[in-house]
C-alpha positions as CSV (number, residue, x, y, z in Angstrom):
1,X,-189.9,43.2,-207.6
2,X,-188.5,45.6,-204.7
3,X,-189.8,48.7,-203.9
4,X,-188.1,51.3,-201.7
5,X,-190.4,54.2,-200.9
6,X,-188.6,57.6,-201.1
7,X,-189.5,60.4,-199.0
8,X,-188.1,63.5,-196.7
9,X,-185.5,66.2,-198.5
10,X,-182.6,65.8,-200.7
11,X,-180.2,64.0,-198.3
12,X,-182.9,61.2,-197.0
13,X,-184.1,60.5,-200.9
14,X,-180.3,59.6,-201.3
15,X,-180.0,57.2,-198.3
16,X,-183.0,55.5,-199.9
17,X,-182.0,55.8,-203.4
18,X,-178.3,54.5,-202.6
19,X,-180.0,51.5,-200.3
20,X,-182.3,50.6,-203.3
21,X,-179.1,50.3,-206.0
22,X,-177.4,48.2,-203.3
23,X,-180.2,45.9,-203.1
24,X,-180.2,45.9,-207.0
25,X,-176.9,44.8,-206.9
26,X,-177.0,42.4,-204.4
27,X,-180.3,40.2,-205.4
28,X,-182.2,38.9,-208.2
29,X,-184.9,41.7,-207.8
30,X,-185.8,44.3,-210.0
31,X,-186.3,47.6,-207.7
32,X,-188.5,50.4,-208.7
33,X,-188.8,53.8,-206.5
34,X,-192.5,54.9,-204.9
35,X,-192.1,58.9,-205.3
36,X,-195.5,59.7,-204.6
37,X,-195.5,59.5,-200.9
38,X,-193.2,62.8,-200.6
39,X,-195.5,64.9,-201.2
40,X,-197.9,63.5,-198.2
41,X,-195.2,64.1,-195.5
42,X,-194.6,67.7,-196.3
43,X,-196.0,70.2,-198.2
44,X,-192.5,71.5,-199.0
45,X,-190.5,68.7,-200.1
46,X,-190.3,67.8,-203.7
47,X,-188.3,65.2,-205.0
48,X,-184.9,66.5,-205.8
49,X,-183.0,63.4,-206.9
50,X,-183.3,63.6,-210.5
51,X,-182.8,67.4,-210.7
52,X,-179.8,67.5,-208.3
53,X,-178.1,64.1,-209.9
54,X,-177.7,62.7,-214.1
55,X,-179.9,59.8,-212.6
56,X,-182.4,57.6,-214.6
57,X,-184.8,56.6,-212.0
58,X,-187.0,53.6,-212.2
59,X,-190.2,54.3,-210.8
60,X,-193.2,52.3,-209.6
61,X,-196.6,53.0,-210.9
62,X,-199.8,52.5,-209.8
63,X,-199.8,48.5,-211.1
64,X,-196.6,47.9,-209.1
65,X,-197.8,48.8,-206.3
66,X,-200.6,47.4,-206.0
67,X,-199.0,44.3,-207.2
68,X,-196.2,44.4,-204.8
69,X,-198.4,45.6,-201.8
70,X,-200.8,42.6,-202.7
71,X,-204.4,44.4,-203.2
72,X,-206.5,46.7,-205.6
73,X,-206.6,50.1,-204.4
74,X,-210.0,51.7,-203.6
75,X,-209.9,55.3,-203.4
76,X,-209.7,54.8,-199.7
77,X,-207.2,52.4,-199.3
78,X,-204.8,55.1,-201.8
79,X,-205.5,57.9,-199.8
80,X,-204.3,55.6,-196.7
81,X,-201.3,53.9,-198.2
82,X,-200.2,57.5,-199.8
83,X,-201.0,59.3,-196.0
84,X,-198.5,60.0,-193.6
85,X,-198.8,57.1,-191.3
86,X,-197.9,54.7,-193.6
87,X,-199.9,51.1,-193.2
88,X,-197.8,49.2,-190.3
89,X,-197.4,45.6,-192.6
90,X,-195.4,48.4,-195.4
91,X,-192.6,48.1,-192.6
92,X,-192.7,44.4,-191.7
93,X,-189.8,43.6,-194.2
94,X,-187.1,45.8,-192.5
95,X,-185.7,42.9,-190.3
96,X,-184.2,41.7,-193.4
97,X,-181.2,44.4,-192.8
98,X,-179.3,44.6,-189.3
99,X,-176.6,47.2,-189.9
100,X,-173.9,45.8,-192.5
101,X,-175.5,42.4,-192.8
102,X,-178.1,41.7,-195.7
103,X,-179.9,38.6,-195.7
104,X,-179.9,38.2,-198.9
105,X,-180.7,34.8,-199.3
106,X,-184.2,35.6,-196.9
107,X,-185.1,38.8,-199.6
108,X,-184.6,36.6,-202.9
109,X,-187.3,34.0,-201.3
110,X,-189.9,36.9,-201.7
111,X,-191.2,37.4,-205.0
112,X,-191.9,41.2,-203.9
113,X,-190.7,43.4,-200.9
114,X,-191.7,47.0,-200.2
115,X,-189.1,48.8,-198.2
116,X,-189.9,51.9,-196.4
117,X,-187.6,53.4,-193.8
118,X,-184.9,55.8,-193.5
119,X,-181.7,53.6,-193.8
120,X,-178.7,55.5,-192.7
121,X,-176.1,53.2,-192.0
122,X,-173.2,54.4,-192.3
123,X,-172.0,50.5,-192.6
124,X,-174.3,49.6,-195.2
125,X,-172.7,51.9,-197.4
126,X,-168.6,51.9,-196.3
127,X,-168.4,48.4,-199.2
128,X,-169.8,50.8,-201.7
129,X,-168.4,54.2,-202.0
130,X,-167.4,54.3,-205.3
131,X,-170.2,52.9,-206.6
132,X,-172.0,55.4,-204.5
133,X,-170.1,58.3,-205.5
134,X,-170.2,57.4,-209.4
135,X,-174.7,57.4,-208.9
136,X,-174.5,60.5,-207.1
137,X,-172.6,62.3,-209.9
138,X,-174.4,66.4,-210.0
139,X,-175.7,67.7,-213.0
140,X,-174.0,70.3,-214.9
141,X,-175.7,73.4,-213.3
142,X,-173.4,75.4,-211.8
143,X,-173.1,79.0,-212.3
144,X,-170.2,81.5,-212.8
145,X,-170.4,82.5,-208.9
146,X,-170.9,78.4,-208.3
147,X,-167.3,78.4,-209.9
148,X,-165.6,80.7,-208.7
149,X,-166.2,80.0,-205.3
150,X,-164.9,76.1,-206.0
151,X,-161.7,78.1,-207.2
152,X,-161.5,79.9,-204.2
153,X,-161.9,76.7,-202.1
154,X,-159.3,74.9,-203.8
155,X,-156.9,77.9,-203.7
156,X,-156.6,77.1,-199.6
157,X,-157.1,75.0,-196.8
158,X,-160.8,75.0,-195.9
159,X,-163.7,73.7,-193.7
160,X,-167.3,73.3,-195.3
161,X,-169.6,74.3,-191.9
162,X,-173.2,73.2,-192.0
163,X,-176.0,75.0,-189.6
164,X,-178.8,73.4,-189.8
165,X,-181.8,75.4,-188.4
166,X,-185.0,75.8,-190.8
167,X,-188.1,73.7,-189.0
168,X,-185.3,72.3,-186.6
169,X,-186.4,75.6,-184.6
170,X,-190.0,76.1,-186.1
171,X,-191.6,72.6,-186.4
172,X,-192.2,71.3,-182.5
173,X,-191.9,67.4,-183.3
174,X,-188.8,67.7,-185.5
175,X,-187.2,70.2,-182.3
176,X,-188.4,67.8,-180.2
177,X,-186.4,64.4,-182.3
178,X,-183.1,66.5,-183.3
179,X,-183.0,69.4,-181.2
180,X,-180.6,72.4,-182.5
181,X,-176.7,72.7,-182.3
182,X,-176.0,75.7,-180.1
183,X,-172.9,78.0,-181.1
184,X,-170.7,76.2,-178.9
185,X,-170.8,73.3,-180.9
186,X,-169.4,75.3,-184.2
187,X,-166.8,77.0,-182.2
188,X,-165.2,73.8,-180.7
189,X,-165.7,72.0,-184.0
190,X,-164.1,74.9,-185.9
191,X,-161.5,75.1,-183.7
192,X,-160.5,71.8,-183.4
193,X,-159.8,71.5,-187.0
194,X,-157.8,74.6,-186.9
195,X,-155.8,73.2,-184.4
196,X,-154.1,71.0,-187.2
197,X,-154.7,73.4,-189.7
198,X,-154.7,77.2,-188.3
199,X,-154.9,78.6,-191.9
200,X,-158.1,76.6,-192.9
201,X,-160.9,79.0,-194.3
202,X,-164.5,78.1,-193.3
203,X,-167.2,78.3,-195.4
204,X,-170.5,79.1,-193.9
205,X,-173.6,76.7,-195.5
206,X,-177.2,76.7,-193.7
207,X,-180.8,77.4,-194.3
208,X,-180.7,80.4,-191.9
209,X,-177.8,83.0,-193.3
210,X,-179.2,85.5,-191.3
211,X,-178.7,83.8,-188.1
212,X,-174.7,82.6,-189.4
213,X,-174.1,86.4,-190.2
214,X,-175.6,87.4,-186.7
215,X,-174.4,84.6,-184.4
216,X,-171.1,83.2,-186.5
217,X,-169.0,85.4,-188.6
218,X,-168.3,87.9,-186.5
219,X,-166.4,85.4,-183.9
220,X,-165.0,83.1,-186.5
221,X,-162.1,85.0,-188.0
222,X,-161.2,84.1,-191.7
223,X,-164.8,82.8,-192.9
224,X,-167.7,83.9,-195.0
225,X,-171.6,83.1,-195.2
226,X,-172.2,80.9,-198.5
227,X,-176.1,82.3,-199.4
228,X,-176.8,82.5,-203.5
229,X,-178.4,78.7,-203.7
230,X,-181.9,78.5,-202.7
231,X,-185.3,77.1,-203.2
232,X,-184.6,74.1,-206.2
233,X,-181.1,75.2,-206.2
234,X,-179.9,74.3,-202.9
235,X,-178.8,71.4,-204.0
236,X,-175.7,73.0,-205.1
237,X,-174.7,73.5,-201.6
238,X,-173.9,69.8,-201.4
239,X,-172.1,69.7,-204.5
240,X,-169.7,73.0,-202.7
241,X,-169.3,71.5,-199.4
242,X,-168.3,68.0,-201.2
243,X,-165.2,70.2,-202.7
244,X,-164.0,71.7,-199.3
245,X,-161.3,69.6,-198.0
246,X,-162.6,69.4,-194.4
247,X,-166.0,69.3,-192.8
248,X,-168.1,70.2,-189.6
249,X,-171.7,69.0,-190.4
250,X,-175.2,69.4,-188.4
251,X,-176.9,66.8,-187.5
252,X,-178.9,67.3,-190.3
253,X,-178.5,64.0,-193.9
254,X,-178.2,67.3,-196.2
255,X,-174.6,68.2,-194.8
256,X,-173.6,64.2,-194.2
257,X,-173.8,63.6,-197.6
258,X,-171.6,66.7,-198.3
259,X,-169.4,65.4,-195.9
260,X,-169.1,62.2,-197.2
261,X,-169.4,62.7,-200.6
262,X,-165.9,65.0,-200.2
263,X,-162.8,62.5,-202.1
264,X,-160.0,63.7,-200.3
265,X,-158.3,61.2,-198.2
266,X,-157.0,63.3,-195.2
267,X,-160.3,65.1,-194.7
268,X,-161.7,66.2,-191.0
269,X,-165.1,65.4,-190.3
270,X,-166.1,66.9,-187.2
271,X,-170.0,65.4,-185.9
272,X,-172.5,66.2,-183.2
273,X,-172.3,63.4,-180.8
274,X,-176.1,62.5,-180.8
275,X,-177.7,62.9,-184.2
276,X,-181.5,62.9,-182.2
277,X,-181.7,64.8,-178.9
278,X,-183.1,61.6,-177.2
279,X,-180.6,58.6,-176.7
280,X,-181.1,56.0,-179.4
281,X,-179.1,53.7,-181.2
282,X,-177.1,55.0,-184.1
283,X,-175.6,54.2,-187.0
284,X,-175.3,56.8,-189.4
285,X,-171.5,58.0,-188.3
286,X,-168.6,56.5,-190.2
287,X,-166.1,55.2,-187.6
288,X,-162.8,57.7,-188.9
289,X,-165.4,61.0,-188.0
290,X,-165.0,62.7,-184.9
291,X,-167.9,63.3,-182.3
292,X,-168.5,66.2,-180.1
């Protein structure tokens, strides 16, 4: 058995999710999903995956993990597993993946693996789009205003913009990792899709419309703040910027996926050069997007 712990918001639980069904394609394991350590990383995150997609997850129970993870829990040892530094042996099976290249043959020799890690490689999923694409299909929940706005995009030209703010600005340690994209970075990303397509209308998406009304709309001509999903309905954000032709995402999984999820073949995707503010090794860009 494989289990791949799932944790963070919407956009991470599909990195995890998506790695987990390629490693159920690709070897002889059954994989099951550990849900219960979102909780313990943040008070605010829920898992979304089954609400914002027609999935049927399979998820581990107690008895899988402790069969997988190799020992009884005490009531100790479950409050440590399930806390937010994570045992360091959970970890010791990531090796098995460098980039695009699974070692299959190594994860097939376990009887059972426990994967916990972010995953975004962008190269890990370029073999599998449409498989990926056909998981991640949204439930039918859109609204009249949901609809009508998917007309409007379809009517024109138009570029699905992403501010990401939210505890990018209020939580110190997640500043600190991703720092926040200034409004230079929107114009030049704006205008560089306009460039090759002047009569593109942007569509303003963020967890801060107060600071796109203040800072945003009033310099970017032909554009409008996108603010009527919240709370367990944000979701549908995703689902709307996956219908605009062309993109300029934060550096933020939630607008990458929106990006990528989008099925039309000429898009613009327009990408902060560094995805963290410190220099580290990244994979998460697909090579056609542009970095600025």
């Amino acid at each position: 058995m494989i289990i791949v712990n799932l944790f963070g918001g919407l956009g991470n639980q599909m990195f995890q999710y998506a790695f987990g069904e390629i490693l159920s394609l690709n070897t002889c394991h059954e994989v099951k999903y550990n849900i219960d350590r979102i909780k313990f990383y943040s008070e605010s995150r829920k898992f979304e995956l089954d609400h914002a997609f027609d999935l049927d997850i399979n998820k581990a129970d107690r008895n899988d993990l402790v069969s997988v993870l190799g020992f009884l829990f005490s009531s100790t040892a479950a409050r440590r597993l399930l806390s937010k530094k994570p045992f360091s042996y959970v970890k010791k099976y990531n090796h098995l993946i460098d980039g695009d290249t699974f070692d299959y043959k190594s994860i097939n020799s376990y009887p059972d693996l426990y994967f916990d890690g972010y995953w975004q490689s962008a190269m890990i999923y370029s073999k599998y789009e449409e498989y990926i694409r056909s998981i991640f299909d949204f439930t039918d929940g859109l609204t009249n205003i949901d609809k009508d706005l998917i007309s409007r995009i379809k009517a024109t030209p138009s570029i699905a913009v992403h501010v990401r703010r939210g505890d990018y600005v209020s939580n110190r340690s997640a500043n600190t990792l991703h720092g926040v994209l200034g409004i230079d970075y929107y114009i030049n990303a704006i205008n560089l899709i306009r460039d090759d397509i002047a009569e593109a209308r942007v569509y303003f998406f963020s967890d801060d419309h107060n600071w796109v009304r203040k800072k945003l709309l009033p310099i970017i001509p032909n554009s409008e703040c996108v603010s009527h999903n919240n709370g367990l309905n944000s979701y549908k954000d995703m689902q709307l910027m996956s219908k605009c032709e062309n993109h300029v995402i934060a550096n933020s999984t939630f607008s990458w996926w929106g990006a990528w999820l989008c099925r039309n073949s000429s898009k613009i995707i327009v990408a902060p050069m560094n995805w963290f503010s410190s220099k580290r090794k990244e994979e998460i860009f697909p090579d056609s997007w542009i970095r600025i």
